[in-house]
Each structure stands twice: as structure tokens, then as C-alpha cells.
C-alpha positions in Angstrom: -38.4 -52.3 -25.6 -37.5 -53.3 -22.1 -34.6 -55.2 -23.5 -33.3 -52.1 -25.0 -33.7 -50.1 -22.2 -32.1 -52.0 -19.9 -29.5 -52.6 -22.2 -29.0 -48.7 -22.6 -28.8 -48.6 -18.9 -26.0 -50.9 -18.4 -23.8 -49.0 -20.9 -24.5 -45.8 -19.2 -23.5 -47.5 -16.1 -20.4 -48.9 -17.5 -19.9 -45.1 -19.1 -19.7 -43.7 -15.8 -17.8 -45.8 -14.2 -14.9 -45.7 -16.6 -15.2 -41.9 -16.0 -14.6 -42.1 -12.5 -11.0 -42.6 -12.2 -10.7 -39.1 -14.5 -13.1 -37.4 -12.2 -10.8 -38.1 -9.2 -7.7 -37.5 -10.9 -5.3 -35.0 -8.7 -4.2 -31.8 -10.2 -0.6 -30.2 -8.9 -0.7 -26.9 -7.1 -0.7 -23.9 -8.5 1.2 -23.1 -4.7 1.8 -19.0 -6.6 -0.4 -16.2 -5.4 -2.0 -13.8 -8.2 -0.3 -11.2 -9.5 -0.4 -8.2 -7.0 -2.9 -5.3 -8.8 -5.9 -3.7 -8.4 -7.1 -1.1 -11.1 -9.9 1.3 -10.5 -10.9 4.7 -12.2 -11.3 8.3 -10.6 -12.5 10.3 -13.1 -10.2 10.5 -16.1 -7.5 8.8 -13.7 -6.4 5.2 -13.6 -5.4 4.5 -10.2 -3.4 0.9 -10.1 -2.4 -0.3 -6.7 0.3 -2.3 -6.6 0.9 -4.9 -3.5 4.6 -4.8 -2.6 3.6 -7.5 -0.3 3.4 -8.1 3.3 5.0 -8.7 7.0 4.4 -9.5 10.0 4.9 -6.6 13.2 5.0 -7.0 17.1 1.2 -6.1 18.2 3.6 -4.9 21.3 4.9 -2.0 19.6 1.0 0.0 19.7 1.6 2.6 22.3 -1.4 4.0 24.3 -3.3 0.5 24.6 -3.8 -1.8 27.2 -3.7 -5.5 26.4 -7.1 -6.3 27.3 -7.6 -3.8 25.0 -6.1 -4.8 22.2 -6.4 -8.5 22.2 -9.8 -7.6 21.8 -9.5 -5.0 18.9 -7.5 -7.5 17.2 -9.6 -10.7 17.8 -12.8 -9.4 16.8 -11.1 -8.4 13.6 -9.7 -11.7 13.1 -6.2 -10.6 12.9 -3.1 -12.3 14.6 -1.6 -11.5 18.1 1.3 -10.9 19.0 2.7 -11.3 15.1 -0.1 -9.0 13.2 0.8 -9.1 9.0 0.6 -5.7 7.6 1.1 -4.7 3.7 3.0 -2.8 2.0 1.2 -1.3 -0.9 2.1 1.8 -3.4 0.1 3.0 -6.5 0.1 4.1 -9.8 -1.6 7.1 -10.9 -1.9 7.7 -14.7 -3.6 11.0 -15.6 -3.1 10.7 -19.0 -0.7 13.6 -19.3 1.6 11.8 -16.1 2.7 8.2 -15.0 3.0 9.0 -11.2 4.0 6.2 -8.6 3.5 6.7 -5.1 5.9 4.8 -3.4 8.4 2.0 -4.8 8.0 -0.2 -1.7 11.1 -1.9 0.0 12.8 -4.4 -2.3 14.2 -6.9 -0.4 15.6 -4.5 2.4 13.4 -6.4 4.6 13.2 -9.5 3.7 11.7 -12.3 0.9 8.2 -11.4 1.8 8.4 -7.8 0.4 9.9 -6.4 -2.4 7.2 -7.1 -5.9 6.1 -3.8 -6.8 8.2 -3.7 -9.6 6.6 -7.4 -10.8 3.3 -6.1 -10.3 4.1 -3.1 -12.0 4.9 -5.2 -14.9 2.1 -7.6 -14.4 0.1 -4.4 -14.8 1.4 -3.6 -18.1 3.6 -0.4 -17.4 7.3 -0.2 -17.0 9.7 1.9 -15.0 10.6 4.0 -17.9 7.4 4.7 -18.4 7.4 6.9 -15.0 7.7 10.3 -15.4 7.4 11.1 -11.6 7.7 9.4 -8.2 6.2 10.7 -5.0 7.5 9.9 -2.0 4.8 9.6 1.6 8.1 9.6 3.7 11.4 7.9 3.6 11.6 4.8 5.4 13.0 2.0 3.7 9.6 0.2 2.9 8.9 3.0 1.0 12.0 3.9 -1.2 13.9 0.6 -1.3 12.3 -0.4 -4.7 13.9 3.2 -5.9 16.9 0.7 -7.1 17.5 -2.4 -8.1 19.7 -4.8 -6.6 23.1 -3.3 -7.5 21.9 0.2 -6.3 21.2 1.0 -9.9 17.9 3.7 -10.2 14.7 1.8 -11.7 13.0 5.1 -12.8 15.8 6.8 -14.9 13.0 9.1 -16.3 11.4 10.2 -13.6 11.7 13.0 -11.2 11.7 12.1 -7.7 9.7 14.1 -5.4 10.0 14.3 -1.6 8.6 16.7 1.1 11.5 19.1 1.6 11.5 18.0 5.6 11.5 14.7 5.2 14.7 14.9 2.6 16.6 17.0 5.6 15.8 15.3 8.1 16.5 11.7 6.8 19.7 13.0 4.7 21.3 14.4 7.5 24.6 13.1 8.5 24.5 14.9 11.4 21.3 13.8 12.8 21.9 10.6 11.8 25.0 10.7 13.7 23.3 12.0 17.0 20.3 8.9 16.3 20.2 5.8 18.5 22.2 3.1 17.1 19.4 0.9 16.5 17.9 3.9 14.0 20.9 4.5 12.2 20.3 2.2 9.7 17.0 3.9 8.5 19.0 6.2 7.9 21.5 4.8 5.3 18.8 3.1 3.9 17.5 6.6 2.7 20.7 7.9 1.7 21.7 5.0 -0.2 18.0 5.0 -2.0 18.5 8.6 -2.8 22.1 9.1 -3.5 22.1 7.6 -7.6 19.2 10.3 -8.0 20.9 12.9 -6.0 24.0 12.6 -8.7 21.8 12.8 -11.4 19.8 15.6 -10.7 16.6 14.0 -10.6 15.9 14.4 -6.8 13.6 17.0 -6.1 12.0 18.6 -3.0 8.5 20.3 -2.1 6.9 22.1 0.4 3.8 21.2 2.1 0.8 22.3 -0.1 2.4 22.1 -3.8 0.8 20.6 -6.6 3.1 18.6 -8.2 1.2 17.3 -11.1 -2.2 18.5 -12.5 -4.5 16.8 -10.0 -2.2 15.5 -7.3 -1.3 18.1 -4.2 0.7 17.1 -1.3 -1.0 17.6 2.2 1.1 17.6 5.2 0.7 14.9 7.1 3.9 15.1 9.2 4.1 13.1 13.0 5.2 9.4 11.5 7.7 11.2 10.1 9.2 15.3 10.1 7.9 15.3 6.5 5.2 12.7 6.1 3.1 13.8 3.3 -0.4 12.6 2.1 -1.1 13.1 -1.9 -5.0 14.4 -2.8 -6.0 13.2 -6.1 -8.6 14.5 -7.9 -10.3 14.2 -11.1 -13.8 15.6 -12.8 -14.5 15.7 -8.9 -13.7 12.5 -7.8 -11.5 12.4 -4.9 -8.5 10.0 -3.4 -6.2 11.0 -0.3 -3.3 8.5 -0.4 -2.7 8.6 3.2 0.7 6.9 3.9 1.4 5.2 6.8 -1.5 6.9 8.6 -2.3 3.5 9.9 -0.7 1.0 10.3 -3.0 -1.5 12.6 -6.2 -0.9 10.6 -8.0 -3.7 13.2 -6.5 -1.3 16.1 -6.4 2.4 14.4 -9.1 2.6 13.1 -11.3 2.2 16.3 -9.1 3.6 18.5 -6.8 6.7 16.6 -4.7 7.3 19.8 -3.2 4.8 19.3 -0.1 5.1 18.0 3.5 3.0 16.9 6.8 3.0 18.1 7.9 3.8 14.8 6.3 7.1 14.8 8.9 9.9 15.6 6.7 12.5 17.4 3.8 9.9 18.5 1.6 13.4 19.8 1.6 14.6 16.5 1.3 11.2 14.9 -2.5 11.0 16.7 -3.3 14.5 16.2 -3.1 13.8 12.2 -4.4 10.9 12.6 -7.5 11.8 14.5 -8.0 15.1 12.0 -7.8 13.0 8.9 -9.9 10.1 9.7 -12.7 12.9 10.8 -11.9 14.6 7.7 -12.5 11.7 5.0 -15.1 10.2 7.4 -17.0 13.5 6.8 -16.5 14.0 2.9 -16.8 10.5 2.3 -13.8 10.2 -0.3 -11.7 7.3 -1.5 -8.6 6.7 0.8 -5.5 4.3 -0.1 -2.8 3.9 2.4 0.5 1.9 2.2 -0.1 -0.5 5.1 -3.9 -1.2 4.7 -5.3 -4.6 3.2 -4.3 -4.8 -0.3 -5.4 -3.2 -2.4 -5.8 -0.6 0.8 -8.5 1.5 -1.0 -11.8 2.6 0.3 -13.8 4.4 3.0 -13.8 5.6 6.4 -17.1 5.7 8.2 -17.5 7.1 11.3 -18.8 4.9 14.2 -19.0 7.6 16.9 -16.7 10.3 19.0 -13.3 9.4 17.5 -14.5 6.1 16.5 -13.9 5.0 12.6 -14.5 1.7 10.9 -12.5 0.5 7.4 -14.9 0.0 4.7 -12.7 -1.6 1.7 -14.1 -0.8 -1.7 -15.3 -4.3 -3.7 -13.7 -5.4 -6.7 -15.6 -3.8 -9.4 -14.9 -3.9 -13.8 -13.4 -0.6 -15.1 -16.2 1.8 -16.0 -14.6 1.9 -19.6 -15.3 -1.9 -20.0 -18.4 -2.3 -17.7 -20.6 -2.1 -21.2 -18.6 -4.8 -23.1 
């Protein structure tokens, strides 16, 4: 019996030891991300966000911040300084009765990092001529550069393209444009060029503050980044989502301290005093937020820390309520 035991032994030893060159064996990598969407339910809604992707900003262009200040904001949120990545995010809202994207992100008008909404769209399992209406936060390039493809050709041929009637003056304005700084004209061809194959075919339309442009979406003004920055309220069986925009775009910074505000913002007073009234606002309802330059998938909670103090509380990834069962 000891004989067999022992001879048992050796072949397991022997076993093992011809598996050990397999267990070590090196596997290429993968060295491709995952695709870029987030799905979660509000109500009868399917909200999809959609990560366009991300780049990197000058910490130097926060306004109203010392240093000291902000090297500390940023370090004890773990987030580079001076280069500080931001996303670009924009989601897809199906009712059920609408396929509404907010936001088409930038394309490639800023560079290989950005520009995968519509691959994530895909990856998602919608199409762009399955969008029957686009709503536009404001019209920087970020935000309506995937409007086209490559060749200036319009993605969403079905869709009506909605924009906050001052934002779509004040950016389509050759005569403001002509009075702006050199270094912002180009913003502004960027938004004519994104709008001008819609324009011709009729499908660019404008709002005013307040509307309600499909069953359950309303704009809000939000104006300050922007003469017509609009925020879009979603709501469904009760459930609530403001999709904020670019109401922040330092969430380790912002959030903490809302008076502080970015050179891109065109009237920087008005920028904080949204700012400061939503963040109070959502801190105190306690509704889902999304915004276009938060941590993908840029969803979740503001929680009030204090006088004009807020924290980020990002919702965790969760099953579908339709397939939590299964």
C-alpha cells in the first residue's frame, strides 16, 4: 500500500510539473479600453451615457483660487496638476416614444483622444438614424463636433436639432464673431460649420428657456458658460435627472469650492451664480445629476458638505432593474 502511494505521489509530482510551463505562459495585451457606455433606468427611461472620451486642461486656467489652494483641492482628490484630464461625456435618453441625445461630443476637432461617441453609440446598440432629436447644452465644439462626420456630412439625418435660441445667436453671429478675440474665433466656425448642413436642411431648431421639448425632458436655463447654456430635467414616474452641462468642469475643484470658475466661461459672475444655485438645488432634492465633463459615466449625487460646500457622490454600477430578476 505504501508502494502505491508513493508511487501515486510521484506521478502527481511529475503532473504538476509538466503543467507549469502552461501556468506561466504569457498572454498578449488586450492594450484597448472597454467600450465607452453606461446604461441605467429612470423610471420608464433608459438613460445611456456615452463617453466621448477625455483631455487633459491647464489647472491654471481656474479663476478665483489660489495655488496653495488648489494644489490641495486637487491632491487630495488624486487628480493631476498642472495637466488635470477631464471627460467628455453625452447621453442617450430613450423614452420609448423618443431617441434623444444630449450632445454629440467633439469628433476629432480636438484631437485623437476625443471623438467616440458615435462608436459607443454603436457599441450600445443604437444608430444615428435611430435619433429622432438632439439637444444641444451649448455650442462649443466639444459639444457639436460629432453633429458630422468627417467630410462635414450630418450623422443624424432624422433628427431635429435643438438649441437654446441664445446660444444659436450668439455663436452664429458673423458679426460677433467678427468683433471676438482672434484666439476665439475659431469656436466660432466650429459652430457654424457643425450647424450649417442642418441649417440647409431645415432641421435646426431653436427654444426658449423653459420649453419642453419632448415628453419628459424641459430645458432649464443655465446660461453664464455660455449666453445660452441650457441644462435638460428629465423625469419619469417621478424619478428625476438634471443633465447639467458644463456646470463643472474641475469636479476635484468645483465641487468644494463653486466660485471657482474657468477661463472658458464667457460671463464667469454669472457662471458661479448658476453654479452655486444648482449644486444647492440638487444637493437639496437629492436627484440624479449627469454632466458632460464629470468622471465617466458623470452620473450621480451632490451632497452638501456645508455653506457652499458640495461633494461628488458617483452612482455605482448597478444591473438594469428589468434584468436584476434574471
Amino acid at each position: 500500500m505504501q508502494k502505491f502511494f508513493r508511487h501515486v505521489l510521484v506521478l502527481a509530482a511529475a503532473a504538476l510539473m509538466g503543467l507549469a510551463p502552461l501556468a506561466q505562459a504569457e498572454a498578449p495585451k488586450v492594450a484597448t479600453q472597454v467600450p465607452g457606455y453606461y446604461r441605467t433606468q429612470l423610471g420608464q427611461f433608459e438613460i445611456t451615457a456615452l463617453y466621448d472620451g477625455a483631455i487633459e486642461i491647464d489647472t491654471k486656467l481656474l479663476r478665483n483660487a489660489s495655488a496653495t489652494d488648489l494644489q490641495r483641492l486637487l491632491s487630495r482628490m488624486f487628480v493631476g496638476n498642472p495637466k488635470m484630464q477631464t471627460a467628455v461625456n453625452a447621453y442617450l435618453i430613450n423614452t420609448g416614444s423618443h431617441l434623444v441625445l444630449v450632445d454629440a461630443g467633439a469628433a476629432k476637432l480636438f484631437g485623437p483622444s476625443l471623438g467616440y461617441v458615435l462608436q459607443n453609440m454603436k457599441a450600445a446598440g443604437y444608430e444615428p438614424a435611430q435619433v429622432d432629436t438632439v439637444v444641444i447644452t451649448h455650442l462649443h465644439g466639444d459639444h457639436i463636433g460629432g453633429l458630422n462626420d468627417a467630410s462635414g456630412q450630418p450623422l443624424f439625418t432624422k433628427a431635429k436639432i435643438l438649441v437654446a435660441q441664445a446660444d444659436s445667436d450668439f455663436w452664429l453671429s458673423q458679426k460677433i464673431a467678427d468683433a471676438a478675440p482672434a484666439e476665439v474665433q475659431p469656436f466660432f466656425k466650429m459652430a457654424r460649420d457643425s450647424a450649417a448642413p442642418y441649417l440647409a436642411a431645415g432641421q435646426w431648431k431653436t427654444f426658449s428657456e423653459g420649453s419642453v421639448l419632448v415628453p419628459g425632458i424641459q430645458a432649464v436655463k443655465a446660461n453664464g458658460h455660455t449666453p445660452g447654456h441650457t441644462a435638460y430635467a428629465v423625469e419619469s414616474e417621478g424619478q428625476k435627472l438634471l443633465i447639467w452641462g458644463d456646470l463643472v468642469h474641475a469636479h476635484a475643484v468645483q465641487f468644494a469650492r463653486p466660485g471657482v470658475s474657468i477661463e472658458f466661461d464667457i460671463d464667469q459672475k454669472q457662471a458661479i451664480a448658476t453654479r452655486r444655485s444648482i449644486l444647492k438645488a440638487m444637493a437639496a432634492s437629492k436627484s440624479l445629476v449627469a454632466g458632460m465633463h464629470l468622471p465617466f459615466p458623470g452620473i450621480g449625487h451632490v451632497r452638501a458638505d456645508g455653506s457652499d460646500r458640495y461633494s461628488w457622490v458617483p452612482i455605482e454600477f448597478a444591473p438594469l432593474p428589468t434584468a436584476a430578476g434574471q
